[in-house]
C-alpha positions in Angstrom: 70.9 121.9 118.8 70.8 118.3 117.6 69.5 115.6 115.5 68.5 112.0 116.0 68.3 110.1 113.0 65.2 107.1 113.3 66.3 104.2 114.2 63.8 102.6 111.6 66.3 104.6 109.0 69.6 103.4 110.4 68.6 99.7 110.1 67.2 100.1 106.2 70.5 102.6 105.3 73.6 101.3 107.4 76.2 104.1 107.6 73.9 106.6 107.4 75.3 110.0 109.2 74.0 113.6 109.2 75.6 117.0 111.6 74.1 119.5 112.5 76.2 122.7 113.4 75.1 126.6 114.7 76.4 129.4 113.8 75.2 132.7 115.6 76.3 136.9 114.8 75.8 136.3 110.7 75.7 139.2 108.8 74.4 138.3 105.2 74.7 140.8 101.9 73.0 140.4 98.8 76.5 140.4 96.9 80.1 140.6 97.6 82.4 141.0 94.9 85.4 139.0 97.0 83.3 136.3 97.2 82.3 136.4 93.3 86.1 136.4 92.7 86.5 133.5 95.0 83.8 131.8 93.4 85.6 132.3 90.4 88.9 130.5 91.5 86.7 127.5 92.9 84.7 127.6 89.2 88.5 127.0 87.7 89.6 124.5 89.6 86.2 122.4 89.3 86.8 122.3 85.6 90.0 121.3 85.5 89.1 118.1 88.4 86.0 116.7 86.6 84.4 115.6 83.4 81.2 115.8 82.5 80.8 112.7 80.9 82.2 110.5 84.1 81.4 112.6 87.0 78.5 110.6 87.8 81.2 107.9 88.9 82.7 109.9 91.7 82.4 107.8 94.5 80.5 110.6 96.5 78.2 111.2 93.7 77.7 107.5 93.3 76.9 107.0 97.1 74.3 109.4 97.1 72.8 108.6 93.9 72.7 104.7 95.0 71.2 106.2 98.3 68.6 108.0 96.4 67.4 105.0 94.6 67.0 103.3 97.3 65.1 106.1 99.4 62.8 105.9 96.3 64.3 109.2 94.6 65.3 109.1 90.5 68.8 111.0 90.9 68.8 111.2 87.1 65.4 113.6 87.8 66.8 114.8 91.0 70.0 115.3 91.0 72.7 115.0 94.2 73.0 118.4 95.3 76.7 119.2 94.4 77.2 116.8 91.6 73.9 119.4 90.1 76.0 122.5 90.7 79.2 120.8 88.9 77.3 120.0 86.2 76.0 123.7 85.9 79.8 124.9 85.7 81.2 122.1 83.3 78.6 123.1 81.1 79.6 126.6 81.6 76.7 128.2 82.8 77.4 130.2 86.1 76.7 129.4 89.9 73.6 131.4 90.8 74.1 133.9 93.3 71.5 134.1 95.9 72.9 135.9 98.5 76.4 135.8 100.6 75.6 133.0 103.0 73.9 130.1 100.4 76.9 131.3 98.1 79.6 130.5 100.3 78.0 127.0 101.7 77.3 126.0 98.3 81.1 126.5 97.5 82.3 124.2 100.3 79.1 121.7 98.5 80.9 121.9 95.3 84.6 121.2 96.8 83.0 118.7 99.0 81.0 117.2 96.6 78.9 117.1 100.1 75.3 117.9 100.0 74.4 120.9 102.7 71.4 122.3 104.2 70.7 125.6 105.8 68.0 126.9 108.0 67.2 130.3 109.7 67.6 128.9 113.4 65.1 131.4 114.8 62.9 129.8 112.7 63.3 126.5 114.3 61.5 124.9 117.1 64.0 121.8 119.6 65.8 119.3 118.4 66.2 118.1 115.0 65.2 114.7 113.8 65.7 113.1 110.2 62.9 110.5 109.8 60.3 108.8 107.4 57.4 111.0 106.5 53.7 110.4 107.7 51.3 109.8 104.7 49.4 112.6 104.0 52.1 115.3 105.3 52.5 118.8 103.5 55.8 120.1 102.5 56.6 123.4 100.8 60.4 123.3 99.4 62.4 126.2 98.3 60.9 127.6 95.2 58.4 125.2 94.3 54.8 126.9 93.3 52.6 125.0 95.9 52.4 122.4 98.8 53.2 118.5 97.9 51.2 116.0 99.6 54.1 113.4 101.1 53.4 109.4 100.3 55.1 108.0 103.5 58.2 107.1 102.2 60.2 110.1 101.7 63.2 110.9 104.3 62.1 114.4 105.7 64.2 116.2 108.6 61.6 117.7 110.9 62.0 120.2 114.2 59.7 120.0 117.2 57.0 121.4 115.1 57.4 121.0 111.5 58.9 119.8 108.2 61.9 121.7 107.3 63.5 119.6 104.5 63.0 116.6 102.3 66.4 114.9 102.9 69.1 115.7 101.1 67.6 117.6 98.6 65.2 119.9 99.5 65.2 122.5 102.2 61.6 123.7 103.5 60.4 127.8 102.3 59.7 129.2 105.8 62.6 128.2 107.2 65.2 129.7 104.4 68.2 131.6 105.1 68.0 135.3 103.7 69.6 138.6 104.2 67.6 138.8 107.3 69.4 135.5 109.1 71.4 136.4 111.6 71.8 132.5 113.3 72.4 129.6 111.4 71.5 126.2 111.3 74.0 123.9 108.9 73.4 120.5 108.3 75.8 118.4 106.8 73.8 115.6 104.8 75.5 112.1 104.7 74.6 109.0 103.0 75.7 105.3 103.7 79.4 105.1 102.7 80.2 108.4 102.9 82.5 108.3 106.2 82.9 110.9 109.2 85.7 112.3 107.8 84.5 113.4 105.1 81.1 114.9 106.7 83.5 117.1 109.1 85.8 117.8 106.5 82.9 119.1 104.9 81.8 121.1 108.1 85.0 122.8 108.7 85.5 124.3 105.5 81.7 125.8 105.0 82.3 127.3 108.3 85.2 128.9 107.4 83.7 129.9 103.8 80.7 131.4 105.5 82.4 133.3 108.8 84.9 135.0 105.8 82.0 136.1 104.1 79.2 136.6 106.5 81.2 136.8 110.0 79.6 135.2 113.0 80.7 132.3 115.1 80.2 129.1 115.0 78.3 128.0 118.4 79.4 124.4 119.9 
């Protein structure tokens, strides 16, 4: 599987870069108490490497938060993915647990400070491609209570058929990982200055986070 990102979108956000990885054989549980104590360890060391009051300055968090301006999203509404989850835990409210597989990626999220999407790759149809929306183009996210109509401006990631994310905040309801997924699709969601590195760095470790915790292997 891959992903072409618009050329329209590389010329308005140099540096823009997004991977898409496959992992097949997953076996997903509702709960596992090694990961809860792993996630308890990562919980620890989050508190002791930010601050509430200047985490916003991380250069990862400002990156994407610049980005979202820019792609027309209010990151003090809409927060970067990770930088929300770090602010859940120095507040001291817990990580929610969904189920094995969105726990363990979101843990690699919150060391990354990389913003990750997941999708039930039997749910997905071709390639991938992250690209403007068409005005007038209906999107259900995760958890929201009915369809939005899309203006035209939003950065949407779409297969050969449909809509399966607002980019890089909001992944699409019928393509969700459950307990049922048993092949994944990951994608690793860059923004302009936010390098390679990083974006594999990122890769390799919720790989490794979600083959400890939900086996499989990681297709290439």
């Amino acid at each position: 599987m891959r992903i072409t990102v618009e050329p329209q979108l590389l010329e308005n956000f140099p540096g823009l870069q997004v991977l898409v990885r496959r992992i097949d054989g997953l076996t997903v549980g509702e709960r596992s108490e090694e990961l809860q104590q792993f996630k308890a360890k990562v919980v620890e060391e989050i508190k002791r490497r930010y601050d509430i009051a200047t985490v916003k300055d991380e250069p990862i968090f400002r990156a994407y938060r610049d980005f979202f301006w820019r792609a027309g999203i209010d990151p003090t509404k809409v927060r970067p993915a990770a930088e929300a989850l770090i602010r859940r835990v120095l507040a001291g409210k817990p990580i929610p647990t969904i189920n094995t597989l969105v726990d363990s990626y979101n843990l690699a999220s919150i060391n990354t400070g990389i913003a990750l999407g997941a999708f039930d790759a039997e749910k997905l149809t071709g390639d991938l491609i992250l690209r403007l929306a068409q005005e007038g183009e209906n999107f259900l996210g995760i958890g929201m209570s009915g369809l939005i109509t899309l203006q035209g401006n939003e950065l949407v990631v779409a297969d050969g058929e449909k809509l399966i994310a607002v980019y890089p905040y909001r992944d699409a309801d019928n393509t969700k990982v459950t307990t049922a997924t048993k092949n994944l699709c990951l994608l690793v969601c860059g923004a302009p200055r936010i390098d390679e590195e990083t974006l594999n760095k990122t890769s390799r470790m919720a790989i490794d986070y979600i083959v400890k915790f939900c086996g499989g292997k990681e297709v290439e």
